[in-house]
ZAMARGU-4260 file (C-alpha; in steps of 0.2 Angstrom, whole numbers, plus 5000, padded with zeros to 4 digits):
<rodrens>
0) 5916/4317/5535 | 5919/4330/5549 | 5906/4344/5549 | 5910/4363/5541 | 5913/4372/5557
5) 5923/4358/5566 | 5941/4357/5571 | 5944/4345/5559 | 5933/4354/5544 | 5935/4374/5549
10) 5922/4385/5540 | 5933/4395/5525 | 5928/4411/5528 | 5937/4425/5514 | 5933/4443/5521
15) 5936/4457/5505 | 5943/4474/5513 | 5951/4476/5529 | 5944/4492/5533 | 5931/4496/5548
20) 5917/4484/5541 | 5929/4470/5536 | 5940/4470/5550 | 5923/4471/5562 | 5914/4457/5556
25) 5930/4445/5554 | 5937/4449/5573 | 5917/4446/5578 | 5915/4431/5569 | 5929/4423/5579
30) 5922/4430/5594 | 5905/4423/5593 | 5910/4406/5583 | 5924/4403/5596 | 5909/4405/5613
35) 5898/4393/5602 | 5911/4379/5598 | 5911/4383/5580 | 5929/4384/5571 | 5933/4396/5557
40) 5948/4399/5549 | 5946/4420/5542 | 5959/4425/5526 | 5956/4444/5522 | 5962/4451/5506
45) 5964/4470/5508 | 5972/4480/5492 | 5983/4493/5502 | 5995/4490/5517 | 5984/4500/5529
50) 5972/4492/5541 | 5956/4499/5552 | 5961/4518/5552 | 5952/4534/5555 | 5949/4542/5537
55) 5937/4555/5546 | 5954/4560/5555 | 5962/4565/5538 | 5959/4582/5536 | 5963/4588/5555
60) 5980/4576/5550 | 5985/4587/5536 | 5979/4602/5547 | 5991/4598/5558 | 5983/4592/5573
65) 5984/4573/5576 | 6005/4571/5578 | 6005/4559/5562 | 5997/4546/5551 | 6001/4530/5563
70) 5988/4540/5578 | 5975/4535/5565 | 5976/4519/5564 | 5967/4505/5577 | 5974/4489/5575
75) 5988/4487/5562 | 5992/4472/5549 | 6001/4462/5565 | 5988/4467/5578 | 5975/4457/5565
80) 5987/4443/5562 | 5990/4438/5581 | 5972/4440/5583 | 5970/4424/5571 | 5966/4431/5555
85) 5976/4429/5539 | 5977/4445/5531 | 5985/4448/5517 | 5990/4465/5509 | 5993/4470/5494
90) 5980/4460/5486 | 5967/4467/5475 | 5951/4456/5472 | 5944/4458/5455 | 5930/4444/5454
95) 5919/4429/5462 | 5913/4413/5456 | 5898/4411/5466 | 5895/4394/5460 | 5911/4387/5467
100) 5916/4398/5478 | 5932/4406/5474 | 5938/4422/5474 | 5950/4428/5460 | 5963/4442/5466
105) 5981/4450/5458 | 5993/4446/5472 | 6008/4460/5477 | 6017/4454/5463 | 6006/4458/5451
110) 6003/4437/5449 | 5986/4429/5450 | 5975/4423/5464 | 5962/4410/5468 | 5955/4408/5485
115) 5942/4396/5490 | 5928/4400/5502 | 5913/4393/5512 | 5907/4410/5517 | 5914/4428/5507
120) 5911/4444/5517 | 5911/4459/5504 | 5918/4476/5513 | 5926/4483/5501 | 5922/4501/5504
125) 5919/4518/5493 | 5929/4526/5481 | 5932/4544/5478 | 5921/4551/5464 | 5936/4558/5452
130) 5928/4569/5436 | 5934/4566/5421 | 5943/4584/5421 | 5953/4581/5436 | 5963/4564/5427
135) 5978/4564/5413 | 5990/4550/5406 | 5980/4535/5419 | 5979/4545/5436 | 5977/4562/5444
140) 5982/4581/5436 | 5999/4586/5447 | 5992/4594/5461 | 5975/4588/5462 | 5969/4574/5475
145) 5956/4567/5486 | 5954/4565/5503 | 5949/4547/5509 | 5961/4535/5512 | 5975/4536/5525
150) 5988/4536/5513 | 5981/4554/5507 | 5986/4561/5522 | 6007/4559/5520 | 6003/4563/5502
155) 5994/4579/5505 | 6008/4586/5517 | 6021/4582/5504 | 6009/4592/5490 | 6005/4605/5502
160) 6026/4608/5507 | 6032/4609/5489 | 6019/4619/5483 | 6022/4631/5501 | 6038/4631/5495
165) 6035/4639/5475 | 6022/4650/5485 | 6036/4658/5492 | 6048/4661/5479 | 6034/4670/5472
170) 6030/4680/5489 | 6012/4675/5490 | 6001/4662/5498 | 5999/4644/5493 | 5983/4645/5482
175) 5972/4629/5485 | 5955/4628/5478 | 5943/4616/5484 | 5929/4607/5474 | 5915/4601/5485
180) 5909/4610/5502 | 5899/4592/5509 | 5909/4590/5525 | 5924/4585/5517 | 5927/4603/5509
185) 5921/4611/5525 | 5932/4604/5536 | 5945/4604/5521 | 5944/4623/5520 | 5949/4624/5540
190) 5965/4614/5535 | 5969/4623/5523 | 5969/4639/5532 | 5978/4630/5546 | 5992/4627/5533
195) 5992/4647/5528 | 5981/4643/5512 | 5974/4658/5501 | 5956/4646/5500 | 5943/4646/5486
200) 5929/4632/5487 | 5918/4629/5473 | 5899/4623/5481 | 5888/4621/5465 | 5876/4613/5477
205) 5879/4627/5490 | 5888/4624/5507 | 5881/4609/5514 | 5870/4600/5503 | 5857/4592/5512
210) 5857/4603/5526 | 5841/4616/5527 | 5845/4635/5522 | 5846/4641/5543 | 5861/4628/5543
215) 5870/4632/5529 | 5869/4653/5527 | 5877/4650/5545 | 5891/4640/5538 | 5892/4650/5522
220) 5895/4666/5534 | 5906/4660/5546 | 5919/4652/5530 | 5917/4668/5523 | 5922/4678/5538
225) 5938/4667/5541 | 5944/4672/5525 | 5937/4657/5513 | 5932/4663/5498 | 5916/4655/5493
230) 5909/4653/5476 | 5891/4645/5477 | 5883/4638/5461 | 5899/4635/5453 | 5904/4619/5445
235) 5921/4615/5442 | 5924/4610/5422 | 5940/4609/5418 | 5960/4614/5422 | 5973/4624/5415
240) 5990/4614/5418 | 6007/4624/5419 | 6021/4616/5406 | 6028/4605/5420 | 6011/4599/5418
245) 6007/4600/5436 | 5990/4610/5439 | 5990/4629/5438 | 5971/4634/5437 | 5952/4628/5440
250) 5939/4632/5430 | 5921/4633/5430 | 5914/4639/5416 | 5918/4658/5415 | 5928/4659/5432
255) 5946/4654/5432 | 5954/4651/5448 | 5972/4650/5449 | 5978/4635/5457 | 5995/4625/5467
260) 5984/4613/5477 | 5966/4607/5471 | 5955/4595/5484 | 5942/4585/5477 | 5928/4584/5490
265) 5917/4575/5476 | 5908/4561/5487 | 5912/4545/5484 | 5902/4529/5474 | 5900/4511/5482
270) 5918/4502/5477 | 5904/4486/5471 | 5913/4484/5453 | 5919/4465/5456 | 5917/4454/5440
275) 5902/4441/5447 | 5903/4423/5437 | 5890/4409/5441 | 5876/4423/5446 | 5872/4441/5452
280) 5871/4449/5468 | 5858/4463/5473 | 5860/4483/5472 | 5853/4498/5475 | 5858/4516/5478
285) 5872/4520/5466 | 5876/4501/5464 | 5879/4499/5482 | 5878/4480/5488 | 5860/4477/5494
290) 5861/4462/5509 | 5847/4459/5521 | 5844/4465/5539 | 5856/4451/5544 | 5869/4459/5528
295) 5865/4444/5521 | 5867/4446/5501 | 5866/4430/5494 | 5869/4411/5498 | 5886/4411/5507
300) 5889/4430/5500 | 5888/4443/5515 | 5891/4463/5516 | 5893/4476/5525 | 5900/4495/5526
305) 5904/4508/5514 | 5901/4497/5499 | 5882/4493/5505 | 5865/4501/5508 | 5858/4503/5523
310) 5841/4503/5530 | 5835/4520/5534 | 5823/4518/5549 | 5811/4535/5543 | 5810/4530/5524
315) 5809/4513/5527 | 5819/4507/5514 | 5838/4505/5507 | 5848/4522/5507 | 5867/4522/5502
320) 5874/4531/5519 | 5894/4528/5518 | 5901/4534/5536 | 5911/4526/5549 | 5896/4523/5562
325) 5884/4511/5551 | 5900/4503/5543 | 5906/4497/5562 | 5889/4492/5568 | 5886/4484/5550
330) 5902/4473/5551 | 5898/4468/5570 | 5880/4462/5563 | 5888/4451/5549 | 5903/4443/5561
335) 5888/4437/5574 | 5880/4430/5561 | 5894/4421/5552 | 5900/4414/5569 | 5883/4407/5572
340) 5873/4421/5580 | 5857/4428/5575 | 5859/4449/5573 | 5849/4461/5566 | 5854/4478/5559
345) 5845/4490/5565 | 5846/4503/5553 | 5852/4523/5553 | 5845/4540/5554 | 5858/4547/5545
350) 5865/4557/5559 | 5883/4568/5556 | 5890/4582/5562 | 5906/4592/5559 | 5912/4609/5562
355) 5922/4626/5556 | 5934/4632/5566 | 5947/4646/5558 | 5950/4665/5562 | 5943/4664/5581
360) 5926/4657/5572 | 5920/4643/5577 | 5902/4633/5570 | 5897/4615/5574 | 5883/4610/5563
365) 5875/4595/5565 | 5859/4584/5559 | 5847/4570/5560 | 5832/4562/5551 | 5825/4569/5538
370) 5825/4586/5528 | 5809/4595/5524 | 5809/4590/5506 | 5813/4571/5509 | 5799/4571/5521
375) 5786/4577/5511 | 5792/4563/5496 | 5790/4551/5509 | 5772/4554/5513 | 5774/4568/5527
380) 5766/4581/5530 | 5782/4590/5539 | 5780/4607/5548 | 5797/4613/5553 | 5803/4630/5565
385) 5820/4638/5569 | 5824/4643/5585 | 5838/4652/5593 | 5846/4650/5610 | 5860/4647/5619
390) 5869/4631/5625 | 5871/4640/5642 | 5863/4654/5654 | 5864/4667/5644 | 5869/4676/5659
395) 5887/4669/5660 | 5901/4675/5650 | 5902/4673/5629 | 5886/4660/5632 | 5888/4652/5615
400) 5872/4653/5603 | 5863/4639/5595 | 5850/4638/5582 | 5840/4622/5583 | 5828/4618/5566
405) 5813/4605/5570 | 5804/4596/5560 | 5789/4585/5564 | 5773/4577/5554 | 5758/4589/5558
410) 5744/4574/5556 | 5754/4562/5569 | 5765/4573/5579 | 5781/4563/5574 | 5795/4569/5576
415) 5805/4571/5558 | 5821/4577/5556 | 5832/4590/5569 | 5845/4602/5562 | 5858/4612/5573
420) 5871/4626/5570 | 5881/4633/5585 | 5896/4636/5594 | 5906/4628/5606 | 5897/4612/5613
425) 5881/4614/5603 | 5881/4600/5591 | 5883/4588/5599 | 5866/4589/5607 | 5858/4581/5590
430) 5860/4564/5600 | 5847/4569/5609 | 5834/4573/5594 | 5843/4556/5588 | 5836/4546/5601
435) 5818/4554/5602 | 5819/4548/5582 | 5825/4530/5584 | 5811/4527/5597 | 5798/4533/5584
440) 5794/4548/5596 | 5785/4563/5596 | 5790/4581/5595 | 5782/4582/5613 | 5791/4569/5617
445) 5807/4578/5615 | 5801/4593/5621 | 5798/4583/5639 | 5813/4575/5641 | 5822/4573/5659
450) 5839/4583/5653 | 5853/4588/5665 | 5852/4607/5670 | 5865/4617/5678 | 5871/4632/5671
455) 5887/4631/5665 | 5880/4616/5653 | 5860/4621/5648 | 5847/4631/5650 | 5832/4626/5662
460) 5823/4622/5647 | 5837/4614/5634 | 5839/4626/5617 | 5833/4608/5608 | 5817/4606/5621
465) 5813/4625/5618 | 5814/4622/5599 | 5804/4605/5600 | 5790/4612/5614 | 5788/4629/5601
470) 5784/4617/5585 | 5774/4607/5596 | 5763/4623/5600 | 5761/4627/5583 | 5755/4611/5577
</rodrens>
């Protein structure tokens, strides 16, 4: 007998979801099995027709900036399919016999699967979080959506033009309330306005949850300036529905918002519901899939992306961190492996940024490592500062401001955590700090770093060196 891996005997490989992760680690395995002699033969089952696209793109889709849903999307169903994989859409996996391998799916027309495997890749991704007030009669309230799969994008112009359109019989705005203000509901808010929204967002964490206070009154100020009305504390408890039983109000608790449009910016959970015969596979955070450095999960099991944890490299253990980045470099770890490699994950920070830009405002916020309170519940002893600056001379024109929040361990000098909020071109700096923290580095260390200076891009000293050089002093 031929062995698995041969021309003769190809290693079955069945790849669930067809998303960044998935698509990543199948294309990769090919790669690498294909320099080393090895032979696989790669099905992927995604449920939707859509393939590899830009969900962080949605809301500045429905704002109005990207020309349309298709400039989101990075390789298409045929683009996969001349690449060598068979991929099939349409198909929802429900479950997985580990002890003989197969996966059980519902095919397109709504008939059952069975698909034999030597190695499963589990990328199935994260699900919007929908409260139980947001739902009648088996789906959504009329009205009321999410923002997280491509799909939501066309959907969302289509809500958004009819209820424009009752909005102006009545001679007023479309009302659109948003329930959420992660990054999600901020960058939501901006679209809204974009489309000429009266906007209401409902923050019962506050703006920016995980974000330290200097960041988020910055935010807060700057949506409350473009016009977005923002309640903080408030948690959204029900709706009030209109007798076509479309949504025609939100409430939370003793405030009633009137309502056309509702976004729910709720997070999302790890899509890791699939019925397991023959065994178990580990979790962690929120039931995410728990694999190995290698995303490894289990004898011939594998996973990787928004259904999976992810080493943090300051806590140094599992985190659930569902963003595009770590599901890419995730699914490139798995594929090198499956095609005979030897990978490692590296792990994440948890670096993000986004912005606010409405009403000639404009914020970029941005952050890495840890928060104060994380890093004290990690063993810490963190000393943080706030200082402000600019991201140019402050003696050229409209020198946009920046406010830099560093945090460090005061026994060992580590650098912690860096938090920024700014204008034009000042967020982006936190790759920087990111750097420093993936090196293990100290906040001297950032502060003595060889940047680029000239003046119409940094100060002498860089607004982030200043801010780590002034921590570094006190400690």
């Amino acid at each position: 007998m031929s062995d698995p891996g041969s021309p003769d005997q190809p290693v079955r490989v069945v790849v669930i979801g067809a998303d960044a992760a998935g698509m990543s680690a199948a294309h990769q395995a090919l790669r690498t099995a294909a320099s080393r002699g090895r032979h696989l033969r790669v099905t992927a089952l995604e449920r939707t027709e859509r393939t590899s696209y830009s969900a962080c793109g949605l809301p500045y889709l429905i704002a109005g900036e990207v020309a349309g849903a298709d400039a989101l999307v990075a390789r298409t169903p045929a683009e996969h399919r001349a690449a060598g994989i068979d991929l099939r859409t349409g198909v929802l996996a429900t479950g997985v016999d580990l002890d003989v391998r197969r996966v059980h799916a519902v095919g397109p027309d709504g008939g059952s699967l069975v698909v034999e495997y030597d190695e499963l890749v589990l990328a199935t991704g994260a699900t919007p979080r929908i409260p139980s007030w947001a739902q009648a009669d088996g789906g959504l309230v009329p009205g009321v959506a999410p923002v997280k799969t491509l799909d939501d994008g066309p959907a969302w112009d289509a809500l958004l033009q009819e209820a424009t359109a009752d909005a102006d019989r009545r001679g007023e705005l479309v009302r659109a309330v948003i329930v959420g203000a992660g990054y999600i509901g901020v960058e939501m808010a901006e679209a809204l306005l974009a489309r000429d929204c009266e906007v209401h967002l409902l923050a019962p964490g506050g703006v920016l949850p995980g974000f330290e206070d200097p960041v988020r009154e910055r935010m807060g100020a700057v949506l409350a300036a473009s016009g977005v009305r923002v309640h903080a504390g408030r948690r959204a408890d029900g709706l009030r529905r209109r007798a076509d039983g479309r949504v025609a109000a939100v409430r939370a608790v003793d405030l009633e918002l009137p309502a056309d449009v509702v976004v729910l910016a709720t997070g999302v959970q790890p899509r890791s519901a699939l019925e397991i015969r023959g065994g178990s596979l580990p979790t962690g955070d929120l039931g995410a899939f728990a694999p190995d450095e290698r995303q490894r999960l289990a004898p011939h099991v594998w996973a990787a992306g928004d259904c999976a944890t992810v080493e943090h490299r300051l806590l140094r253990r599992r985190v659930f961190l569902p963003l595009g980045t770590h599901a890419n470099k995730q699914g490139r770890v798995l594929g090198e492996n499956l095609g005979g490699g030897a990978a490692r994950s590296a792990g994440a920070l948890g670096t993000a940024i986004t912005r606010f830009r409405a009403g000639g405002h404009h914020l970029e916020v941005a952050r890495t490592g840890l928060g104060e309170a994380d890093a004290r519940d990690a063993g810490f002893e963190p000393v943080a500062l706030l200082t402000e600056g600019t991201t140019i001379s402050g003696y050229l024109p409209a020198a946009p401001s920046a406010a830099v929040w560093v945090l460090a361990d005061a026994r060992s000098r580590r650098l912690l955590g860096v938090q920024i909020a700014g204008g034009e071109g000042a967020a982006k700096r936190i790759d920087t700090a990111a750097a420093v923290l993936w090196a293990e580095g100290s906040v001297d260390d950032l502060a003595q770093l060889d940047l680029a200076y000239a003046p119409p891009f940094a100060t002498v000293w860089d607004v982030v060196q200043i801010a780590a050089r002034r921590l570094a002093d006190r400690i």
